[in-house]
Structure formats: structure tokens, C-alpha cells
PyMOL Python script that loads the backbone (N, CA, C, O; Angstrom):
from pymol import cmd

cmd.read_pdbstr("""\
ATOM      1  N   UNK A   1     120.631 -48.596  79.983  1.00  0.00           N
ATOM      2  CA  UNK A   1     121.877 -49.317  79.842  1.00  0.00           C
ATOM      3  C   UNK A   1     122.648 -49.333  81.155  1.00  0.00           C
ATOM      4  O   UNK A   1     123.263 -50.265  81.674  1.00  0.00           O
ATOM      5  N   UNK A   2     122.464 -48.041  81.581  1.00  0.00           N
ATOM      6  CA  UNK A   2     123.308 -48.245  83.550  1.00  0.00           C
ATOM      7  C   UNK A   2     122.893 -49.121  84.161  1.00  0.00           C
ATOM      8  O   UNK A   2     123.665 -49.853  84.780  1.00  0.00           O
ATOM      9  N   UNK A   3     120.933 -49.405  84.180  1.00  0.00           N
ATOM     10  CA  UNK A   3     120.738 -50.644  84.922  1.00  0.00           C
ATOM     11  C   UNK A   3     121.679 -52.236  84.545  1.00  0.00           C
ATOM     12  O   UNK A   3     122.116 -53.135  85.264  1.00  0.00           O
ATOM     13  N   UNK A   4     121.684 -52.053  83.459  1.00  0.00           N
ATOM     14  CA  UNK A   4     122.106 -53.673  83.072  1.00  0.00           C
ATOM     15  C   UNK A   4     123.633 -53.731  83.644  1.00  0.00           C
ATOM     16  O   UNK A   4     124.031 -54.713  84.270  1.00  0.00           O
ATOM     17  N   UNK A   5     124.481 -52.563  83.370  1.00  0.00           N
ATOM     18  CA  UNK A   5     125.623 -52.699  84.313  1.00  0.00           C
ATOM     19  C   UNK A   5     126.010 -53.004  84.946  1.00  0.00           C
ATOM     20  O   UNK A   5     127.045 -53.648  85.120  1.00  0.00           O
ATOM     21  N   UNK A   6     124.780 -52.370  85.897  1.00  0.00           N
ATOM     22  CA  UNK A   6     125.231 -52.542  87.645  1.00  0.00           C
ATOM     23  C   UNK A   6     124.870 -53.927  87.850  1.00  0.00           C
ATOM     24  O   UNK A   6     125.354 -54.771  88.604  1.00  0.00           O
ATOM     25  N   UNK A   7     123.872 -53.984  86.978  1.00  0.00           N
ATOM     26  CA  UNK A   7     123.228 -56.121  87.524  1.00  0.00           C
ATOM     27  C   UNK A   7     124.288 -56.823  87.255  1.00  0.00           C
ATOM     28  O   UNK A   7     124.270 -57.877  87.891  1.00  0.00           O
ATOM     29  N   UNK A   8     125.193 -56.706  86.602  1.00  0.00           N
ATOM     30  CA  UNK A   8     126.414 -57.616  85.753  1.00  0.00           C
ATOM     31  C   UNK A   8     127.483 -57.106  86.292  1.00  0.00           C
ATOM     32  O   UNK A   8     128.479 -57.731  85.928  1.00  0.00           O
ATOM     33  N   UNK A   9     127.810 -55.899  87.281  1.00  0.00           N
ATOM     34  CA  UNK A   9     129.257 -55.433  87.622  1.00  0.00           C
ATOM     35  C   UNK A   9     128.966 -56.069  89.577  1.00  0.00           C
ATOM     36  O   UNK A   9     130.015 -56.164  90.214  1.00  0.00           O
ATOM     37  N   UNK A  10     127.667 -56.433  90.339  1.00  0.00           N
ATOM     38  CA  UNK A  10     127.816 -56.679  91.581  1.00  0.00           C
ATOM     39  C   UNK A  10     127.665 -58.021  91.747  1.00  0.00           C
ATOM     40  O   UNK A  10     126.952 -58.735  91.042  1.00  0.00           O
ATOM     41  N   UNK A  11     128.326 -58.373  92.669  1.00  0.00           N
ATOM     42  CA  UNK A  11     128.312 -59.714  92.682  1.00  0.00           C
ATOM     43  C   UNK A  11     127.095 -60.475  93.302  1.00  0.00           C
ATOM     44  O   UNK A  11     126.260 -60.051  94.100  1.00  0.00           O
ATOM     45  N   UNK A  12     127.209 -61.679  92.741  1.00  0.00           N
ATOM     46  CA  UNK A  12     125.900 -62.177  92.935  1.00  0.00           C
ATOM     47  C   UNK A  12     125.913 -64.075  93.981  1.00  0.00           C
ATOM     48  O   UNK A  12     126.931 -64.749  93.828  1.00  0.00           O
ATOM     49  N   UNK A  13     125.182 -64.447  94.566  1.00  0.00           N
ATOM     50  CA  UNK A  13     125.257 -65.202  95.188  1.00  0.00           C
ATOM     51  C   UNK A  13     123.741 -66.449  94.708  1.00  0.00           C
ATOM     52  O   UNK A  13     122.596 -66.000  94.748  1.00  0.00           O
ATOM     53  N   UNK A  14     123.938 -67.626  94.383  1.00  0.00           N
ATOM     54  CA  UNK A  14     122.842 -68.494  94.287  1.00  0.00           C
ATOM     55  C   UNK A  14     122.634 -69.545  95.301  1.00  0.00           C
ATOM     56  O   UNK A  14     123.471 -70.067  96.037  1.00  0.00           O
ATOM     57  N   UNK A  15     121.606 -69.719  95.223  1.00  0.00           N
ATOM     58  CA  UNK A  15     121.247 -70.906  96.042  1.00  0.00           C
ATOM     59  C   UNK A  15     120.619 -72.118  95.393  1.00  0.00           C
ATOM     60  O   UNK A  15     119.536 -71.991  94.821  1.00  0.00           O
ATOM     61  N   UNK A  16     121.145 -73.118  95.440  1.00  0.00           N
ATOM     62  CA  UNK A  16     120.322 -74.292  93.927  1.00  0.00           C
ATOM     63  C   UNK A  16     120.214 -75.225  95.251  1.00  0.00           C
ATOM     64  O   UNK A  16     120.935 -75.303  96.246  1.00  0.00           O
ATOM     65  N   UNK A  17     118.792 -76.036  94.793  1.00  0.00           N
ATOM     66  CA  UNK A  17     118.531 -77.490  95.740  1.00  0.00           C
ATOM     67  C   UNK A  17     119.212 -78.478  94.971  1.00  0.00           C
ATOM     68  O   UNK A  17     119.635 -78.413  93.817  1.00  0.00           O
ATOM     69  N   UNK A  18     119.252 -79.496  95.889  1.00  0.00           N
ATOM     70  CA  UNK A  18     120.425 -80.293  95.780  1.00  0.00           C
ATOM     71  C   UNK A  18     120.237 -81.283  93.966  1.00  0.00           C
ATOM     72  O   UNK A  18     121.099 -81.892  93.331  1.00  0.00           O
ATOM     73  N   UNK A  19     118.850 -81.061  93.670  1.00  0.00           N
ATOM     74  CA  UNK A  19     118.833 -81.582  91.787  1.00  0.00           C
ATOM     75  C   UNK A  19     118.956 -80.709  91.062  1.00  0.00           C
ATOM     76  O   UNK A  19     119.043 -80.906  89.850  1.00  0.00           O
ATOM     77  N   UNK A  20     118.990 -79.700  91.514  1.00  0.00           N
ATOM     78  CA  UNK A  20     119.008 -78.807  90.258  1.00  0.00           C
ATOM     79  C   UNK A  20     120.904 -78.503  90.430  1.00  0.00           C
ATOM     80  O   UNK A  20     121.671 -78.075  89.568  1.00  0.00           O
ATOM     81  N   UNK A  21     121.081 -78.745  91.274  1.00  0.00           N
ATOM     82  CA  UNK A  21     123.048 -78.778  91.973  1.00  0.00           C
ATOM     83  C   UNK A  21     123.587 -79.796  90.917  1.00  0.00           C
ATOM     84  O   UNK A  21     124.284 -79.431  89.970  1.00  0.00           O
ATOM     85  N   UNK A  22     123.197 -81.191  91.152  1.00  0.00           N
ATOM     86  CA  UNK A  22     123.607 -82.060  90.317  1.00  0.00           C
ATOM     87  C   UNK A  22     123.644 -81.610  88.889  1.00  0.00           C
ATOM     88  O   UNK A  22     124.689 -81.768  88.258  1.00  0.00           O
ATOM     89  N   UNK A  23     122.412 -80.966  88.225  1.00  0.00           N
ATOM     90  CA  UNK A  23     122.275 -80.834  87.032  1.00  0.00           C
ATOM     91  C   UNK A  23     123.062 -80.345  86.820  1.00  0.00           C
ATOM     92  O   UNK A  23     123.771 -81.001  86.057  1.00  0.00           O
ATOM     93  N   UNK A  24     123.667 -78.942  87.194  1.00  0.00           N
ATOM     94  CA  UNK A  24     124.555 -78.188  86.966  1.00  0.00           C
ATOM     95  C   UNK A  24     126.077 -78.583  86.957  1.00  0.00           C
ATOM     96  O   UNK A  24     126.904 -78.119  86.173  1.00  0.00           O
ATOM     97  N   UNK A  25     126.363 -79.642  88.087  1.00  0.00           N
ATOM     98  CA  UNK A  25     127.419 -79.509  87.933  1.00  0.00           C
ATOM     99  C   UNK A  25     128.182 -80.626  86.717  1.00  0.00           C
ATOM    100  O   UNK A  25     129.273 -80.568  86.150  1.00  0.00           O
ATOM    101  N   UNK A  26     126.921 -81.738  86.630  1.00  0.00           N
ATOM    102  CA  UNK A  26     126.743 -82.758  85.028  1.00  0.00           C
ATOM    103  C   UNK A  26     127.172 -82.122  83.534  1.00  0.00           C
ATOM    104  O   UNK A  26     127.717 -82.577  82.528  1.00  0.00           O
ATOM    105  N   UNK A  27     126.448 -80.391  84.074  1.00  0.00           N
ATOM    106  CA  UNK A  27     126.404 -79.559  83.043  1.00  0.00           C
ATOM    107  C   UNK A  27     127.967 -78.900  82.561  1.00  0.00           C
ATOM    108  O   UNK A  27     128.511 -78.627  81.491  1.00  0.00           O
ATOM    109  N   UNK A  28     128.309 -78.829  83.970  1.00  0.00           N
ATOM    110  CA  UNK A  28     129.718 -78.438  83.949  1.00  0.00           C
ATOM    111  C   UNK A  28     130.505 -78.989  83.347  1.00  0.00           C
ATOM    112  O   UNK A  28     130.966 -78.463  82.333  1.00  0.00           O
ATOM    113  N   UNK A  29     131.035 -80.578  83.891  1.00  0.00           N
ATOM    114  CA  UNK A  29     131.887 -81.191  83.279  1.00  0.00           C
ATOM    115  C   UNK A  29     131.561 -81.568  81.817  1.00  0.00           C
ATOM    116  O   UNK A  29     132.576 -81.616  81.123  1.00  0.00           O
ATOM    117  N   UNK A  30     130.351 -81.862  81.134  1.00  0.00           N
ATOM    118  CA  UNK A  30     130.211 -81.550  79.719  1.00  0.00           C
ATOM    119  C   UNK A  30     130.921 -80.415  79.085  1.00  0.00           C
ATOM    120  O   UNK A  30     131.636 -80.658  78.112  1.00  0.00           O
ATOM    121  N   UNK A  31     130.813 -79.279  79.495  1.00  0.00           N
ATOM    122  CA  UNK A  31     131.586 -78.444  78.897  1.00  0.00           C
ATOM    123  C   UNK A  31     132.809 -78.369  79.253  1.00  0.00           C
ATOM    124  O   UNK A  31     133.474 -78.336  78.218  1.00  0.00           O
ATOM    125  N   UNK A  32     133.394 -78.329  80.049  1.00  0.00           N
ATOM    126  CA  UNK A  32     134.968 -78.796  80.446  1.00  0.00           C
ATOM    127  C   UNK A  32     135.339 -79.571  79.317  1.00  0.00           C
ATOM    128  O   UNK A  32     135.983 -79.017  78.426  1.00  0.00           O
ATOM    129  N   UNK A  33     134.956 -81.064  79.194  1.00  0.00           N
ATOM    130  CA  UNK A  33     135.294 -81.668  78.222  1.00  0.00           C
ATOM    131  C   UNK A  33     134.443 -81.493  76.777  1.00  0.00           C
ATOM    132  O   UNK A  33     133.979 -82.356  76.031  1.00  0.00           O
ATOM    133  N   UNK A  34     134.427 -79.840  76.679  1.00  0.00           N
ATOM    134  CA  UNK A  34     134.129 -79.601  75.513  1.00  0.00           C
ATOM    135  C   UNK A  34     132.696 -80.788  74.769  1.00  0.00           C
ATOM    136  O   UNK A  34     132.481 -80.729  73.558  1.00  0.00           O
ATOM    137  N   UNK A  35     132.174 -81.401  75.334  1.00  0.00           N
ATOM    138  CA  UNK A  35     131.321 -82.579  74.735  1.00  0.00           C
ATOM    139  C   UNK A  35     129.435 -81.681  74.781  1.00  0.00           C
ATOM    140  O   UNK A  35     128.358 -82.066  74.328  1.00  0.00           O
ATOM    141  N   UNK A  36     129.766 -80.621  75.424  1.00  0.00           N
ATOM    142  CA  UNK A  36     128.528 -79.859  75.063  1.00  0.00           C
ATOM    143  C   UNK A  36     128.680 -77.981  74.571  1.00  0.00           C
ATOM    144  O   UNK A  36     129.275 -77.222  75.337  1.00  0.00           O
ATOM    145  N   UNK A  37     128.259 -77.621  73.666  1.00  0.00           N
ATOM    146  CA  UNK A  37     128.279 -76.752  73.135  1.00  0.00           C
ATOM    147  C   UNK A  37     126.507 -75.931  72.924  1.00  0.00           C
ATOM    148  O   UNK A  37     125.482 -76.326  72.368  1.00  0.00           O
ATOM    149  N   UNK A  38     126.916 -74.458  73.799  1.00  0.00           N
ATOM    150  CA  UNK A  38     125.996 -73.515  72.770  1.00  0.00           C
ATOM    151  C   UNK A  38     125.947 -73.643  70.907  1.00  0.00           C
ATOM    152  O   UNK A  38     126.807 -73.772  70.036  1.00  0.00           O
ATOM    153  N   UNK A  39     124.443 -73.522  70.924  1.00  0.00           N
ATOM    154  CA  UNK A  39     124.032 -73.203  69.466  1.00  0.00           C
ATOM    155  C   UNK A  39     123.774 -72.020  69.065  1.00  0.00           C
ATOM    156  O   UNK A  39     122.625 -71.705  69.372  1.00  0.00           O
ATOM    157  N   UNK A  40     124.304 -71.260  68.541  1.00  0.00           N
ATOM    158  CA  UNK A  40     124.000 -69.814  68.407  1.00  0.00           C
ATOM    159  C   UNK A  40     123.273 -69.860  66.999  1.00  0.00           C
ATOM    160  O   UNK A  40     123.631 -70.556  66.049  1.00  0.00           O
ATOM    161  N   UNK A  41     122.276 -69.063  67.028  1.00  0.00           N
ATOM    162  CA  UNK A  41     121.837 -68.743  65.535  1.00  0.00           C
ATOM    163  C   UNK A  41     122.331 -67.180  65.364  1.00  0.00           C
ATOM    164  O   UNK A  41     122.620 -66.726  64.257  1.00  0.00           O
ATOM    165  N   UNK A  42     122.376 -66.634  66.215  1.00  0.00           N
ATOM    166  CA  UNK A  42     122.946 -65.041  65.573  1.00  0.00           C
ATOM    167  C   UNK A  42     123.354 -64.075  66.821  1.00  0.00           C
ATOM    168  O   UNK A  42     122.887 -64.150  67.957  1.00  0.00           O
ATOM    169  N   UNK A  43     124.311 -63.170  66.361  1.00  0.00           N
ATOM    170  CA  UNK A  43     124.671 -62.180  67.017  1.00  0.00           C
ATOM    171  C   UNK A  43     124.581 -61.073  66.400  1.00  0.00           C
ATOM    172  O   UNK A  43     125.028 -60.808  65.284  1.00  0.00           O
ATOM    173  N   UNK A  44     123.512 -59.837  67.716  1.00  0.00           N
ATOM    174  CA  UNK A  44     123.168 -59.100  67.337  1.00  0.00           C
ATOM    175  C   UNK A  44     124.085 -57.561  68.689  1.00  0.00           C
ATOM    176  O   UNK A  44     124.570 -57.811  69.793  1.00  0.00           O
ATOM    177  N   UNK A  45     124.016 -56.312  68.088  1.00  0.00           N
ATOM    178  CA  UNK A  45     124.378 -55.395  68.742  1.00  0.00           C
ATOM    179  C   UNK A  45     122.815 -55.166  69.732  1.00  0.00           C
ATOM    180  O   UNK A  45     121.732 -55.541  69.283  1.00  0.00           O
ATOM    181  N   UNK A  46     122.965 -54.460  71.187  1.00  0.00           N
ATOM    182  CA  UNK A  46     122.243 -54.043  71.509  1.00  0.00           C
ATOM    183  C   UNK A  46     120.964 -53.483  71.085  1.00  0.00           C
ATOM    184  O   UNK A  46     119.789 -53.604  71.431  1.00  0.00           O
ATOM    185  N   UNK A  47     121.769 -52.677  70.009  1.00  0.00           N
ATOM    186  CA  UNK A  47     120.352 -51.462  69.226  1.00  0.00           C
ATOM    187  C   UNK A  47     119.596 -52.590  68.292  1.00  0.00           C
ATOM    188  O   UNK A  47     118.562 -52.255  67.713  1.00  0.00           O
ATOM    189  N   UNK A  48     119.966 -53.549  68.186  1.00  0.00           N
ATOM    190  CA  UNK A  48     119.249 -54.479  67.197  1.00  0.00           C
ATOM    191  C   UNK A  48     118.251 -55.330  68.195  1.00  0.00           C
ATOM    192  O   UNK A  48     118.370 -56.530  67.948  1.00  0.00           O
ATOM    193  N   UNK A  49     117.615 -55.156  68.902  1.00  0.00           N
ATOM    194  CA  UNK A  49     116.993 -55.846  70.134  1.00  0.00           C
ATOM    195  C   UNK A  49     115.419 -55.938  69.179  1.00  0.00           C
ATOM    196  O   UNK A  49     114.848 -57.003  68.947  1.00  0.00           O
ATOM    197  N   UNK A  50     115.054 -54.930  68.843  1.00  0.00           N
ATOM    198  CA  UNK A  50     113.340 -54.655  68.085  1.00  0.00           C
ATOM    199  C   UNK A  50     113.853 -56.093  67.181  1.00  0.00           C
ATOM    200  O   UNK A  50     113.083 -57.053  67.183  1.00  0.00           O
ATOM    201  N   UNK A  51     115.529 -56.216  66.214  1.00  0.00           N
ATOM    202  CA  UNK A  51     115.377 -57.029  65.306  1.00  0.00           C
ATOM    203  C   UNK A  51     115.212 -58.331  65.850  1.00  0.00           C
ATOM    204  O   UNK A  51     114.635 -59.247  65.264  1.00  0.00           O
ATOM    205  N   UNK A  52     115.749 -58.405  67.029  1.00  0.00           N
ATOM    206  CA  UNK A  52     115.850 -59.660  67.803  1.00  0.00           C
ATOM    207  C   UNK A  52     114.500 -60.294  68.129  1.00  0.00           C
ATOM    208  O   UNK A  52     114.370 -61.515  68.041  1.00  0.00           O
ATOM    209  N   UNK A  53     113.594 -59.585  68.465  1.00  0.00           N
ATOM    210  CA  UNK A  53     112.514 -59.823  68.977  1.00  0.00           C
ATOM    211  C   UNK A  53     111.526 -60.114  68.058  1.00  0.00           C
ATOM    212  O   UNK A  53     110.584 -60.742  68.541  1.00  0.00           O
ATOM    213  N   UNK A  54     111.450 -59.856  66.900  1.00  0.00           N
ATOM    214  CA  UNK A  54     110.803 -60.140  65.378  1.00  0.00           C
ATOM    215  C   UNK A  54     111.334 -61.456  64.958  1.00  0.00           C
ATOM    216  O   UNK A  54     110.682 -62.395  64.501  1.00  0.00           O
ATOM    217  N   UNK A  55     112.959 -61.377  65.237  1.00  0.00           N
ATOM    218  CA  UNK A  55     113.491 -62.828  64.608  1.00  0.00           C
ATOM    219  C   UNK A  55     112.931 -64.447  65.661  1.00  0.00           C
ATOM    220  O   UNK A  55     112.752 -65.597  65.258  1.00  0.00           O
ATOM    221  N   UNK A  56     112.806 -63.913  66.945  1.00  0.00           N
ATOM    222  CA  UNK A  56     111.752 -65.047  67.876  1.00  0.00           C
ATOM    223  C   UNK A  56     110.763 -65.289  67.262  1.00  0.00           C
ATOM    224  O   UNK A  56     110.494 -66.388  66.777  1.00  0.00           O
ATOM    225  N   UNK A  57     109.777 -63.835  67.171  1.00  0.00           N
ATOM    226  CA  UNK A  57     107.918 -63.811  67.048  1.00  0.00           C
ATOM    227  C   UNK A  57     108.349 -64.838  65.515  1.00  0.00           C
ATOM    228  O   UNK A  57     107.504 -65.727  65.414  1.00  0.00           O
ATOM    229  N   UNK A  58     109.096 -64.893  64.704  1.00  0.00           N
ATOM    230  CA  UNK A  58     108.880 -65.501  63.219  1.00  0.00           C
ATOM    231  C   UNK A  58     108.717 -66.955  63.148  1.00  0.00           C
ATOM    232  O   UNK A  58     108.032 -67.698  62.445  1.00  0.00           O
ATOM    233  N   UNK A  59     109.812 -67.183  64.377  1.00  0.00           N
ATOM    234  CA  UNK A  59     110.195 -68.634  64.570  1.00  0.00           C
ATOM    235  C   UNK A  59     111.055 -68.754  63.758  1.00  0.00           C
ATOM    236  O   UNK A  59     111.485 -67.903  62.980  1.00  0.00           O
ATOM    237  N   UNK A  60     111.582 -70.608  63.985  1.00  0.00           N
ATOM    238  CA  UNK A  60     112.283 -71.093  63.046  1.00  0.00           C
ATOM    239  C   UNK A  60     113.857 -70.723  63.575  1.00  0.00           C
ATOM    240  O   UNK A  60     114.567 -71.068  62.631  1.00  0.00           O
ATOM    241  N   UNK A  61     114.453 -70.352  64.310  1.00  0.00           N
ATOM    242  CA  UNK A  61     115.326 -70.320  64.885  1.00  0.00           C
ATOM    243  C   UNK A  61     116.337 -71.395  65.505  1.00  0.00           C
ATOM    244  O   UNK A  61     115.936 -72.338  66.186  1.00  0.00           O
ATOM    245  N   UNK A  62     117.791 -71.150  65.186  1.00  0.00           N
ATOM    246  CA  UNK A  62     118.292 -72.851  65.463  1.00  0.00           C
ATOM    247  C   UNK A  62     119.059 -71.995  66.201  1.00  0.00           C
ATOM    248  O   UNK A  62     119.876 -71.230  65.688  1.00  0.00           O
ATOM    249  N   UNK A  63     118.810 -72.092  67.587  1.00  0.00           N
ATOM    250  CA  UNK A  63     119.719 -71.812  68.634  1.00  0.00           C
ATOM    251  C   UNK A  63     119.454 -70.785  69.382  1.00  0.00           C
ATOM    252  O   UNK A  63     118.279 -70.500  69.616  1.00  0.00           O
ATOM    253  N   UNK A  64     120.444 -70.075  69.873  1.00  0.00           N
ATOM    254  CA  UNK A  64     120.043 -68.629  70.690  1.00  0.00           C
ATOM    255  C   UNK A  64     120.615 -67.342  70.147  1.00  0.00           C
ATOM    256  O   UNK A  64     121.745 -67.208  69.676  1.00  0.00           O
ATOM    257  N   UNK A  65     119.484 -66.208  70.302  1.00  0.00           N
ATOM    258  CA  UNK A  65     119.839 -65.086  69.848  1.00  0.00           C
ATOM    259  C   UNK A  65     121.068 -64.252  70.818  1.00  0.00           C
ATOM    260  O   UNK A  65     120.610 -63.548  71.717  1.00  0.00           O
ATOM    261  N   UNK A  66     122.103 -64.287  70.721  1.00  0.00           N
ATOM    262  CA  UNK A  66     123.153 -63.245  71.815  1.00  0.00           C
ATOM    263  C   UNK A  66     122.673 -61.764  71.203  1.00  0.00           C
ATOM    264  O   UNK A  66     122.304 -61.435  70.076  1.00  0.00           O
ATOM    265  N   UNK A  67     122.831 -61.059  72.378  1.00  0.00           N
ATOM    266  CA  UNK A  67     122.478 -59.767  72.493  1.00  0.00           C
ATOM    267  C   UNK A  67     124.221 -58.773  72.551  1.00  0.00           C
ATOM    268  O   UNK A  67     124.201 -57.945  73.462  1.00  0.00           O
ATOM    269  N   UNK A  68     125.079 -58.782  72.038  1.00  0.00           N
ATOM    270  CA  UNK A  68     126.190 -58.169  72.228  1.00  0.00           C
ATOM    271  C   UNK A  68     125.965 -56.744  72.704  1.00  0.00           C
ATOM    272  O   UNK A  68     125.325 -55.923  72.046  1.00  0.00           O
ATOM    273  N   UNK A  69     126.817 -56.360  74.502  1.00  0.00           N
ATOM    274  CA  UNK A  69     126.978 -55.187  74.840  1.00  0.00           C
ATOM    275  C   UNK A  69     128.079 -54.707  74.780  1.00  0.00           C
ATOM    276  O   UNK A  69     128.998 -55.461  75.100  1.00  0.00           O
ATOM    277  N   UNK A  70     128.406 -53.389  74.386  1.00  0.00           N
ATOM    278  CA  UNK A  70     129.881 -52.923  74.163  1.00  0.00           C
ATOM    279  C   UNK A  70     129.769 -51.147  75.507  1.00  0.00           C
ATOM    280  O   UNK A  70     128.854 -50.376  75.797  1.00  0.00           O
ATOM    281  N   UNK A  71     131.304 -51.267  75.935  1.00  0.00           N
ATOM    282  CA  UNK A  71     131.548 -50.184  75.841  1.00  0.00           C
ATOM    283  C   UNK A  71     131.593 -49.082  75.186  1.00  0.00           C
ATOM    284  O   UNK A  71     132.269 -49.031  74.159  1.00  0.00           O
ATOM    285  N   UNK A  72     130.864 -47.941  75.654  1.00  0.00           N
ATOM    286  CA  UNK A  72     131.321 -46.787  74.194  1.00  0.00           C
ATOM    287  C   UNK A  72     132.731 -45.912  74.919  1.00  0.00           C
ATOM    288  O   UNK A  72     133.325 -45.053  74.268  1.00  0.00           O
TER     289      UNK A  72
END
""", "prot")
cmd.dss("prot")
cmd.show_as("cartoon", "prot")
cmd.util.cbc("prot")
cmd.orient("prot")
């Protein structure tokens, strides 16, 4: 769990070529104006990851599994 921390607490820098730039920033203003939305099919706690990974292998899934991390 410390690793995932530190990947998510230092800052990070990208480099995109100039189509995959466009895509993104197409991507952007969709969501700005709210006209594109995540599909979530479920939210799960960390310790539920084994369940997460069974609920892929099954299929049939409408959207993306979130992985919720908490402070203890």
C-alpha cells in the first residue's frame, strides 16, 4: 500500500504526440461540458481486489470497476 502512495503523492510529468494531444484535449472539453461521462459498474474497497478480479474473469460488466483507497 506505501508503494501506491508514493506513485500518487509525486508529481508526475507526460509527454503525448501531437494525436494523441488532440484526443485528449476533445476529451476534455466533453467533460467540461458535462456531454461525456464515466460508466461505473461498481465500487469496491481495496481488500475487495480478489472480488474485483473474478467480477472481470466472469464478464458481462457495464463499465469500470473503481478500486476505492482510504486512509486508515
Amino acid at each position: 500500500m506505501e508503494w501506491v502512495r508514493s506513485q500518487f503523492n509525486s508529481p508526475k510529468r507526460f509527454v503525448l504526440s501531437p494525436q494523441y494531444r488532440a484526443k485528449l484535449e476533445a476529451s476534455t472539453k466533453l467533460i467540461e461540458r458535462h456531454q461525456l461521462r464515466p460508466v461505473i459498474d461498481s465500487v469496491l474497497s481495496w481488500d475487495q481486489v480478489v472480488l474485483a478480479h473474478q467480477h472481470l474473469e466472469q464478464g458481462g460488466t457495464r463499465g469500470k470497476i473503481v478500486l476505492k483507497f482510504t486512509e486508515n
